[in-house]
N, C-alpha and C positions, 0 to 999 in steps of 0.2 A: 212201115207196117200198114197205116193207112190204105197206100199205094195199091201195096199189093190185093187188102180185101178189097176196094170198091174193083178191081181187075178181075179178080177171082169171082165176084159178084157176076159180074158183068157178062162175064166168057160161059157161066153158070159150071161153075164148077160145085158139085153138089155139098162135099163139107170140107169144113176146112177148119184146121186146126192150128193154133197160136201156142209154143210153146217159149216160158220164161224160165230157162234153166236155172237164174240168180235165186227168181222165187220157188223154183220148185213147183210151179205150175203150168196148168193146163188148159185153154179154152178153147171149149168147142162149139163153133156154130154150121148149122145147116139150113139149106136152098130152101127155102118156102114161096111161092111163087114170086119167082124170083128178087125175092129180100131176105141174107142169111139173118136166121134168130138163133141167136146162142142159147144152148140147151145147157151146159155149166160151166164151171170151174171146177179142174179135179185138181186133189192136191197129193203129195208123195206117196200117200196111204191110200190113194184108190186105184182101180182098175178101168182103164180106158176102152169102151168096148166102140167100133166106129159103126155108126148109120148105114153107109156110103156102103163098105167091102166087108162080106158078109165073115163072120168068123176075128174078123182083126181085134183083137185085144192085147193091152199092154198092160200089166201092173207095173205104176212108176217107180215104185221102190227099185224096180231093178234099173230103171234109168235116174234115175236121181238117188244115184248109193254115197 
């Protein structure tokens, strides 16, 4: 996991999202000149809206049923 964000960092891919299906959660961090800062942790009861692609939202209830 590591791996992949300093890569993801690095190429500046603008956000990038960590998900832990066990937990039931969500982390999302985004590009800030060029250092991602994770903006939270959503957990099954929230709605994930993305920075990055305008429109994209997910409520994880439906992915985590």
């Amino acid at each position: 996991m590591q791996l992949k964000y300093d890569v993801y960092e690095e190429e500046g891919v603008p956000e990038y999202w960590i998900v832990m299906a066990e937990l039931q959660l969500v982390e999302v961090f985004v590009l800030e000149h060029g250092k991602y800062r994770r903006i939270t942790t959503y957990v099954k009861e929230d709605q994930v809206k993305s920075k990055a692609i305008s429109g994209l939202e997910i409520k994880l209830e439906e992915i985590f049923n």
